[in-house]
C-alpha positions as CSV (number, residue, x, y, z in Angstrom):
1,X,-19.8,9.3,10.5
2,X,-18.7,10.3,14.0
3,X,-16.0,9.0,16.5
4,X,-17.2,9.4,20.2
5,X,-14.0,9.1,22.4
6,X,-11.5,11.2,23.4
7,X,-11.1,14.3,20.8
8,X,-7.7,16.6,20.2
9,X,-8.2,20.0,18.7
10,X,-5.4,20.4,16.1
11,X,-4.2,23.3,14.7
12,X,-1.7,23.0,11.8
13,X,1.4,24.9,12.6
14,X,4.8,25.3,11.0
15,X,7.8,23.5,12.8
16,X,11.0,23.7,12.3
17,X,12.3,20.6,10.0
18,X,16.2,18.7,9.4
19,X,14.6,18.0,6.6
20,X,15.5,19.2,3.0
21,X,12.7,20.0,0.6
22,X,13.3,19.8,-3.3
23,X,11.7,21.1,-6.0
24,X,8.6,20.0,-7.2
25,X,8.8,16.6,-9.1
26,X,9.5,16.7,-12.7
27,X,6.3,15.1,-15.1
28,X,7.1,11.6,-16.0
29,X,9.8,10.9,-13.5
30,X,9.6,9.7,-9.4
31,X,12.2,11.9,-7.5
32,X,12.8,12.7,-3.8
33,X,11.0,15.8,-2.9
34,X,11.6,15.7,0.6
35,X,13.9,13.7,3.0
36,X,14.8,14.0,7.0
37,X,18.1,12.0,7.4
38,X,16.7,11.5,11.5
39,X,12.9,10.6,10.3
40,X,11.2,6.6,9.2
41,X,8.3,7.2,7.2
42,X,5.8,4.5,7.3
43,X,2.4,5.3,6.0
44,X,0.9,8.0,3.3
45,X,-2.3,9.0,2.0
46,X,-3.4,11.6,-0.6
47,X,-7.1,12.8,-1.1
48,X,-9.2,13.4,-3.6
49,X,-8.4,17.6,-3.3
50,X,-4.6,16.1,-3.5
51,X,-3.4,17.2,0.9
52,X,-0.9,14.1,1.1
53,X,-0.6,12.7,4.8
54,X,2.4,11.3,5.4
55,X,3.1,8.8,9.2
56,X,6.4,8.2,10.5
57,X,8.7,8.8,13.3
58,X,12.5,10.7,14.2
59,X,13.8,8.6,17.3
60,X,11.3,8.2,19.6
61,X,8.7,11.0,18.3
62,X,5.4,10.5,16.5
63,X,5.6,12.2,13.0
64,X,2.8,13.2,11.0
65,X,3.6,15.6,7.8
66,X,1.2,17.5,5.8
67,X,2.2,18.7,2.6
68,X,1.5,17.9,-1.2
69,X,1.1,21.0,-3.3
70,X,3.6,22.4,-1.1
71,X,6.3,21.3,1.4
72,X,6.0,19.0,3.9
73,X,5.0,20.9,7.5
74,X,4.9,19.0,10.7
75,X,0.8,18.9,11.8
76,X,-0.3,17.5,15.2
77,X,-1.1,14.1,15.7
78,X,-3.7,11.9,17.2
79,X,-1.3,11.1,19.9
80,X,-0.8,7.5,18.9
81,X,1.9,6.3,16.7
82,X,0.6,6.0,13.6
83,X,0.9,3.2,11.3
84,X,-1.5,3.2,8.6
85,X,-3.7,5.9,6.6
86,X,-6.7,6.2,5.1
87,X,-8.5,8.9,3.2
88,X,-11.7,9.8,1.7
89,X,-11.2,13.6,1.0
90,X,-10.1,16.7,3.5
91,X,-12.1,15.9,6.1
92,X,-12.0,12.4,6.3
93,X,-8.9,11.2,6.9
94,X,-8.4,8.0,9.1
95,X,-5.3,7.0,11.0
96,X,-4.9,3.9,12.8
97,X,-2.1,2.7,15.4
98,X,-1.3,0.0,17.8
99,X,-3.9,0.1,20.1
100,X,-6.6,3.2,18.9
101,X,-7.5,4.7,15.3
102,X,-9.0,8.3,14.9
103,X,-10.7,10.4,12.1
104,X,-9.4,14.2,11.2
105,X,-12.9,15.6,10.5
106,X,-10.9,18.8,9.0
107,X,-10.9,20.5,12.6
108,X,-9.9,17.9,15.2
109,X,-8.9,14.3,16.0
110,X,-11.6,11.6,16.8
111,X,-10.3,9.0,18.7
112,X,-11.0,5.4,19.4
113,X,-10.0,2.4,21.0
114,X,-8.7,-0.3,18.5
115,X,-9.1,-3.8,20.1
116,X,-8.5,-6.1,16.7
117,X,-5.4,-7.3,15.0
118,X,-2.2,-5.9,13.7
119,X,-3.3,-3.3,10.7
120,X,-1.6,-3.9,7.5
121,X,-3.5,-2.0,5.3
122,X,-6.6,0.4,5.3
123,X,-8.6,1.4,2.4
124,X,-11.1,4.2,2.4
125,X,-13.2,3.0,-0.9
126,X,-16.4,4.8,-1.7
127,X,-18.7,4.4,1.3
128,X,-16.4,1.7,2.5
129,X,-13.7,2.1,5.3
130,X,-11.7,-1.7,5.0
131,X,-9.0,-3.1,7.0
132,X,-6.5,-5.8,6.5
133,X,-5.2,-7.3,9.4
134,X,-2.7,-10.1,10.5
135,X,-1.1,-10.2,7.1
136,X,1.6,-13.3,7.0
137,X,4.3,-12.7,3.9
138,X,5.7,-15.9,2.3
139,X,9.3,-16.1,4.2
140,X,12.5,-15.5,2.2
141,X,13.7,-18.7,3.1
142,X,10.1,-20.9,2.9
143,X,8.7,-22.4,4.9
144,X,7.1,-26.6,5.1
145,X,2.9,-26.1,5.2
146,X,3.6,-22.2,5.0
147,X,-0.3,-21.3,4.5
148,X,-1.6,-17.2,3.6
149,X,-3.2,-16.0,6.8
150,X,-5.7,-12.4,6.9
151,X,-8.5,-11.4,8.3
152,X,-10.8,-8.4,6.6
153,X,-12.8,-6.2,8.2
154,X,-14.9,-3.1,7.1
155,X,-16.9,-0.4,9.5
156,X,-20.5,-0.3,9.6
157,X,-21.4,2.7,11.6
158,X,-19.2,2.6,14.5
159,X,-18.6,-1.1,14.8
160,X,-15.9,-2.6,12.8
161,X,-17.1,-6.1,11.4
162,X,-14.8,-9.1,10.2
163,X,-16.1,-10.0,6.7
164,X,-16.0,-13.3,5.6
165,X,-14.1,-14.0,1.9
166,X,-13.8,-17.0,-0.6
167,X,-10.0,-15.8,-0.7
168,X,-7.1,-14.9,2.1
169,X,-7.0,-11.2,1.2
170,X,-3.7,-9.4,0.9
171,X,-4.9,-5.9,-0.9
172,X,-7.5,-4.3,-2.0
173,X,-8.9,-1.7,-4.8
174,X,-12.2,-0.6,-5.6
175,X,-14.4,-3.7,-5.7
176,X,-11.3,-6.0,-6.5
177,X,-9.5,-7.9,-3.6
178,X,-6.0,-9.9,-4.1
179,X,-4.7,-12.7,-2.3
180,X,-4.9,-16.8,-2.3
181,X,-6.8,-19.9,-2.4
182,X,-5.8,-22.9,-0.9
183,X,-2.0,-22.3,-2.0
184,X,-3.0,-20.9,-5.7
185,X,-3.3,-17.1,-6.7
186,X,-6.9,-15.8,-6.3
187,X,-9.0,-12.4,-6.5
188,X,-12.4,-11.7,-5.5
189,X,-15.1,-9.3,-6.2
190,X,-17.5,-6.9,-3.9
191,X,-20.9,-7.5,-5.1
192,X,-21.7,-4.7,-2.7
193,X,-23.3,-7.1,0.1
194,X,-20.6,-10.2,-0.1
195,X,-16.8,-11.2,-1.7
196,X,-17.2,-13.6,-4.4
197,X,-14.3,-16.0,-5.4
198,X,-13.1,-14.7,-9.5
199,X,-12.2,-17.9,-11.9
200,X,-8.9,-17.1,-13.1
201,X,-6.7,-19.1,-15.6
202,X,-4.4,-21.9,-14.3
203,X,-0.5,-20.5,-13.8
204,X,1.7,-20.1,-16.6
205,X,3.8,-23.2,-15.0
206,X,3.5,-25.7,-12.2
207,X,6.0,-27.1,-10.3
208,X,6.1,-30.0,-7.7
209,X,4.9,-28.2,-4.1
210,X,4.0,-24.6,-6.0
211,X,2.1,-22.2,-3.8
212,X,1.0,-18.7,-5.4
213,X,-0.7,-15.7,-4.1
214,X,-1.3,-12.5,-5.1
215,X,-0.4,-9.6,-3.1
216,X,-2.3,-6.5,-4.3
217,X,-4.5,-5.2,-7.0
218,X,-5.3,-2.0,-8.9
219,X,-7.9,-1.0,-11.0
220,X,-7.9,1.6,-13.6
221,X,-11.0,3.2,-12.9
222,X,-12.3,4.6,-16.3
223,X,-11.6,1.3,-18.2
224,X,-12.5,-1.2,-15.7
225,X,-9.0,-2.8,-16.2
226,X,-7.9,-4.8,-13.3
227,X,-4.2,-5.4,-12.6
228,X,-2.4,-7.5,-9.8
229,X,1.2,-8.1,-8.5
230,X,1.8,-11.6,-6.7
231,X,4.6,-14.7,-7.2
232,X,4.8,-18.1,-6.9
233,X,7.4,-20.2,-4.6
234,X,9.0,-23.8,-5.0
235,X,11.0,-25.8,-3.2
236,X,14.3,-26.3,-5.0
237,X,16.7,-27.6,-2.1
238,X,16.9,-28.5,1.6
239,X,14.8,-25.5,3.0
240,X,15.6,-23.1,-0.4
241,X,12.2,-21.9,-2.5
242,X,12.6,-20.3,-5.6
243,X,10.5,-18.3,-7.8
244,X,8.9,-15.5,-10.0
245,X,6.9,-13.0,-10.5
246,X,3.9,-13.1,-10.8
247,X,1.2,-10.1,-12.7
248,X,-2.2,-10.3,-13.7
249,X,-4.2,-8.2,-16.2
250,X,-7.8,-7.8,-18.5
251,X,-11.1,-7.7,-17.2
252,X,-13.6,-10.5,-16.0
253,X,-13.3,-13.6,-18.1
254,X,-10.6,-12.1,-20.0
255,X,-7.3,-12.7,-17.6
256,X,-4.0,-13.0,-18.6
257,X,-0.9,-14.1,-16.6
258,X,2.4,-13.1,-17.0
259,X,5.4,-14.5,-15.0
260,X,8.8,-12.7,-14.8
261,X,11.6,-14.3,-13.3
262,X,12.8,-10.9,-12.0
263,X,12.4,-9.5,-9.4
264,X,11.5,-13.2,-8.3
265,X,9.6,-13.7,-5.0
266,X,8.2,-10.5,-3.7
267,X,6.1,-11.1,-1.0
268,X,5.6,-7.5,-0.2
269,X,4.7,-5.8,-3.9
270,X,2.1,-3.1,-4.0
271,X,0.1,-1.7,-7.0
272,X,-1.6,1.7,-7.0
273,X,-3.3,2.5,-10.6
274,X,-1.4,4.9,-12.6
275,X,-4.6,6.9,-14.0
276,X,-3.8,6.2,-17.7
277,X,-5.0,2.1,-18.0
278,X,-2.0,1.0,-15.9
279,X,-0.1,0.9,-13.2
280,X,2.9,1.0,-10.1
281,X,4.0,-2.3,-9.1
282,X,6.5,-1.3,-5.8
283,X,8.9,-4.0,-4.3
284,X,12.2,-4.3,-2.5
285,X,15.5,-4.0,-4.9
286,X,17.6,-7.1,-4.3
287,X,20.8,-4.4,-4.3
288,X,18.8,-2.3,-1.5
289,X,16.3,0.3,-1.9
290,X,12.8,-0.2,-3.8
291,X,12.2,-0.6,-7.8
292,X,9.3,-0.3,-9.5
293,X,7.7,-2.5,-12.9
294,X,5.2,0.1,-14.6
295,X,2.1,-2.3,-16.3
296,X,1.5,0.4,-19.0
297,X,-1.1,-0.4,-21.9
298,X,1.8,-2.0,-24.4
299,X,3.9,-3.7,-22.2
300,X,5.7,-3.6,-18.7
301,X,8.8,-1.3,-18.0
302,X,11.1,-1.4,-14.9
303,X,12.9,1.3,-13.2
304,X,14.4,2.1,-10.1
305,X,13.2,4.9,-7.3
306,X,16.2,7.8,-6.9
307,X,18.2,8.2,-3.7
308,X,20.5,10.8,-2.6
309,X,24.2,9.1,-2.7
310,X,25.4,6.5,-0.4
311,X,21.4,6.4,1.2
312,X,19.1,3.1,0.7
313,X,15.7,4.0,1.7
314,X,13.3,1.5,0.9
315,X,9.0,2.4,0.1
316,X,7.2,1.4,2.8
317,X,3.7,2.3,1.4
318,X,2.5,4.0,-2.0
319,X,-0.8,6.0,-2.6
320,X,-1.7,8.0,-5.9
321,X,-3.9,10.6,-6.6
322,X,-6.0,10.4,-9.5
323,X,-7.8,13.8,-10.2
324,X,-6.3,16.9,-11.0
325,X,-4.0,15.5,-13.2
326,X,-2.8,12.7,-10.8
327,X,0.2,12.5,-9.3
328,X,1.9,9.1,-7.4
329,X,3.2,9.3,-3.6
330,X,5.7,7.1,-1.8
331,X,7.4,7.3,1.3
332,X,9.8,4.9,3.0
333,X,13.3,5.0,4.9
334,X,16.5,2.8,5.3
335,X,16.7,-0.8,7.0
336,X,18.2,1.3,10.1
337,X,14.8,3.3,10.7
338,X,16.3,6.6,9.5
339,X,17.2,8.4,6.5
340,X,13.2,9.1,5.8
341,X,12.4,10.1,2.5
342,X,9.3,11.1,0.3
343,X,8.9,10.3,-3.8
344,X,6.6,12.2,-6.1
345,X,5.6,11.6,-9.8
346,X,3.8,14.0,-11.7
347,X,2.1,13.4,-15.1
C-alpha cells in the first residue's frame, strides 16, 4: 500500500539527547530505560522485528525516538506532531497527527491529509489498519445522560471508511473490539467482513442508574484467550458516581467477570497481552503516576511502574512485542508535559 502526497526522505541520524539512558531492563520487572526531564512522550509502537517508535515532544519541538534493542536516537519526523502509532513491521509504520497521517516505508515518509476526527487509537492488525476516533471517557465527577460516544474506521486501499458496530468501540485487539451497549459493558467480534455484538454474562452487581463499558481488550494469541479492562459508575450523591473495576476473561461462551473495587473507575485503562495467556492492565495511580494489575493464568497481581525520585510520570500509551521473546513498552510523562520517560519489561 502506497501514500501519494507530499514525501520526506529521512535519514536516521544521531542527535544529541538531555536524556539519560539506563541499562537494559531486568527479565520480570518494568523499569525506566530512558527518560528526558524536558521531553512528553505520548505515543509508542514496537514491530514485529522489535524497532520501538516512540512520539512526543520537548517544549515546542516534534519528537520522534527510535530505539529498542539499543538506546533511544532522535530519527526525523513526518513533520506533523505526532499523536498516535501504528505498526505492521519495519517498513510499515504509520503515524497519525492533528490534521495528516504518513507511512515510513523503511526509506521515507508518506504523507497524507487527515480530514476525520480526533485519533485516539490506531491499530495495525493483520491486513487491517483501524482507527478509533472521538473517544468520550466517563468523567471523574459523572455526568446525568453521560452516553459512550466513537466512531471506527479502517483503510481500504487509500480511502479510510467508518465501519458500522453493534457496540461504541473503545479498543481493539486482533478480531476482539471493547466498549458499550446502551450503558452496559459489551465486546464485539470481526467476522472478517462485519462487527458482531458478543453475549456476555449480566454484571457481577447492579445498582440503581449503573452504566458500564469496557475500555480495551487483549487477546493472547496462541490460546485464543480474550481479556478486557472496563468499570462501572453509580450515582451515590448529588453529582458523586462511584465505582469498580471492572475485567473480563475465557473464551466465547465461556466469560467470566470479575469486579475489584480498586483501582475503582478507570476510564482510561489499557490492556496489551503479555505473551504467556495474560496480560497488562495500565491505569492512572490515585497517588500520581500509573499502576498496573497483571491478569496472569492463576489470578491477578498489582504493581506499580518505577520513577526516578520526586518525578510522577504517568503512561500515556502501552505496546508489547510478542516474538523474540517479547518484551512490553510504555511511555508517558508528568501532568506538567515534562519529565518524559520510557518503561521496558523483558521476559
Amino acid at each position: 500500500m502506497l501514500f501519494r502526497g507530499t514525501a520526506a526522505v529521512v535519514a536516521l541520524f544521531v542527535a544529541a539527547e538531555p536524556a539519560v539512558a539506563h541499562a537494559v531492563a531486568p527479565a520480570g520487572q518494568w523499569s525506566v530505560v530512558h527518560d528526558d526531564r524536558r521531553a512528553s512522550y505520548d505515543a509508542v509502537t514496537v514491530t514485529p522485528g522489535g524497532a520501538v517508535w516512540v512520539a512526543g515532544t520537548r517544549g515546542s519541538e516534534q519528537l520522534l525516538l527510535k530505539g529498542g534493542r539499543s538506546a533511544f536516537k532522535r530519527v526525523t519526523g513526518p513533520g506533523f506532531r505526532v499523536k498516535r502509532l501504528a505498526s505492521a513491521s519495519d517498513t510499515r509504520v504509520w503515524a497519525f497527527g492533528a490534521s495528516r497521517y504518513a507511512r515510513w516505508d523503511g526509506r521515507r515518509w508518506q504523507v497524507r491529509p487527515w480530514s476525520h476526527g480526533r485519533v485516539d487509537r490506531a491499530y495495525s492488525i493483520g491486513e487491517n489498519l483501524w482507527v478509533v476516533e472521538n473517544t468520550n471517557v466517563f468523567p471523574k465527577a459523572g455526568a446525568a445522560g453521560w452516553k459512550a460516544r466513537s466512531t471506527l474506521r479502517r483503510l481500504a486501499g487509500s480511502v479510510w471508511r467508518k465501519v458500522p458496530t453493534p457496540i461504541v468501540v473503545k479498543g481493539l485487539d486482533g478480531s476482539w473490539a471493547a466498549g458499550s451497549a446502551r450503558g452496559t459493558a459489551a465486546l464485539a467480534h470481526w467476522t472478517g467482513k462485519a462487527w458482531r455484538a458478543v453475549e456476555l454474562p449480566a454484571l457481577p452487581t447492579a445498582r440503581p442508574g449503573q452504566i458500564s463499558e469496557l475500555t480495551d481488550v487483549a487477546m493472547d494469541g496462541e490460546t485464543g484467550r480474550v481479556m478486557a479492562v472496563g468499570w462501572a459508575a453509580w450515582p451515590c450523591g448529588g453529582a458523586k458516581f462511584c465505582g469498580e473495576t471492572l475485567l473480563l476473561s475465557g473464551y466465547p461462551g465461556s466469560w467470566n467477570f470479575e469486579v475489584r473495587g480498586e483501582p475503582g473507575i478507570q476510564p482510561r485503562a489499557q490492556a496489551e497481552p503479555d505473551g504467556r495467556g495474560g496480560a497488562w492492565v495500565v491505569y492512572d495511580d490515585k497517588g500520581g503516576g500509573s499502576a498496573f494489575l497483571h491478569i496472569g493464568v492463576d489470578g491477578v497481581e498489582p504493581g506499580v511502574f518505577p520513577a526516578p525520585p520526586n518525578r510522577n510520570a504517568s503512561v500515556r500509551d502501552l505496546a508489547i512485542q510478542l516474538e523474540s521473546g517479547g518484551s512490553g513498552w510504555a511511555v508517558g510523562a508528568a501532568p506538567s508535559g515534562r519529565d518524559g520517560l520510557i518503561w521496558a519489561y523483558r521476559r
